[in-house]
C-alpha positions as CSV (number, residue, x, y, z in Angstrom):
1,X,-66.0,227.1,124.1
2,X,-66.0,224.8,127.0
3,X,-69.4,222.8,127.4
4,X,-71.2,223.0,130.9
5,X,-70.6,220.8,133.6
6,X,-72.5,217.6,134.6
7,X,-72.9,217.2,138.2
8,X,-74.7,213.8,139.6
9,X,-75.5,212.6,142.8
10,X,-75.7,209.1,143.6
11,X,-76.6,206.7,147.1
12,X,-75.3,203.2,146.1
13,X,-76.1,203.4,142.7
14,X,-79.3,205.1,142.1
15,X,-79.6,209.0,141.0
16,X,-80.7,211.3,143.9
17,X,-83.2,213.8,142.3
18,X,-83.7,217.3,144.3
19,X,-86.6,217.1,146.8
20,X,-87.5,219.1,150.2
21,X,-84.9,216.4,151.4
22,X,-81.9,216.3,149.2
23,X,-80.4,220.2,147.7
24,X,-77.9,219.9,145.8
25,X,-75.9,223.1,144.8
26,X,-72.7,225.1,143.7
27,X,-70.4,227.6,145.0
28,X,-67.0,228.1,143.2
29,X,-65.7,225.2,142.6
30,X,-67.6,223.1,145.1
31,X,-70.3,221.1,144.8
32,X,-72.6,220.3,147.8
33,X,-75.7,217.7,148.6
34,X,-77.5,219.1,151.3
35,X,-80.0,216.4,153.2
36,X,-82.5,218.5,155.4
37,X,-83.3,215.3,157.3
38,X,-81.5,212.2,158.0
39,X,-82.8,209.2,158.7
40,X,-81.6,205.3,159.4
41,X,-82.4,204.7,155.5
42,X,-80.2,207.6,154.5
43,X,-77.0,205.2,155.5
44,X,-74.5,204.3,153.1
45,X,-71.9,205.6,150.3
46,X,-72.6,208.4,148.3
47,X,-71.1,209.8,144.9
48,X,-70.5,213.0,143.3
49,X,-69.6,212.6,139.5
50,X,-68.7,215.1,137.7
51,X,-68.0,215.5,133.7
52,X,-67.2,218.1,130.7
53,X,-65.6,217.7,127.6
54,X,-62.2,217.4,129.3
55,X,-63.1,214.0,131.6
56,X,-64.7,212.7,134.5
57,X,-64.3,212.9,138.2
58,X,-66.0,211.0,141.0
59,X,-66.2,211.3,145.0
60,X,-67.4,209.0,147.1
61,X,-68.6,210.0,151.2
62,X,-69.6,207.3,153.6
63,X,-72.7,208.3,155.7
64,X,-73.3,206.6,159.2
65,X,-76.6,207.7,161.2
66,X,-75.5,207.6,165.0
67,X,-78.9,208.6,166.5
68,X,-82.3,210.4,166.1
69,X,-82.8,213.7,163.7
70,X,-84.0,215.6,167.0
71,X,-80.9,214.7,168.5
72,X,-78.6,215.1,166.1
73,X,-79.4,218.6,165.2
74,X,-79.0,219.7,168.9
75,X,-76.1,218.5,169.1
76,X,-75.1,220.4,166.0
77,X,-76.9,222.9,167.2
78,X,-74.8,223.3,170.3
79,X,-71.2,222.7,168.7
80,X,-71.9,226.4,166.8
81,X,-72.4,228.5,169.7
């Protein structure tokens, strides 16, 4: 019997631990971190590692802020109509 998968989310190299912030979740065979609010601080590379049994597998997303919160979800806001 298979053993469960280990998901982990990283920034840089420090864990990112679920919070009203950061969601982390599963659909299929996708895992998603959700961050709520972004800020200038948020920047930088984060990692998705995942392991079983059978291995390990890592991804790694760069995140760039380009302007305010407020601004950012209007524009996203916008793009969806």
């Amino acid at each position: 019997m298979p053993t469960a998968l280990q998901v982990k989310w990283l920034k840089g190299d420090k864990v990112i631990k679920p919070s009203k912030y950061f969601q982390m979740s599963r659909e299929a065979d996708t895992n998603m971190l959700r961050i709520s609010e972004v800020f200038p601080e948020d920047e930088g590379e984060y990692k998705c590692i995942v392991s079983n049994e059978s291995g390990t597998a890592e991804v790694r997303a760069p995140l760039k802020v380009l302007g305010e919160f407020s601004q950012f979800n209007a524009l996203y806001e916008s793009s969806h109509n």
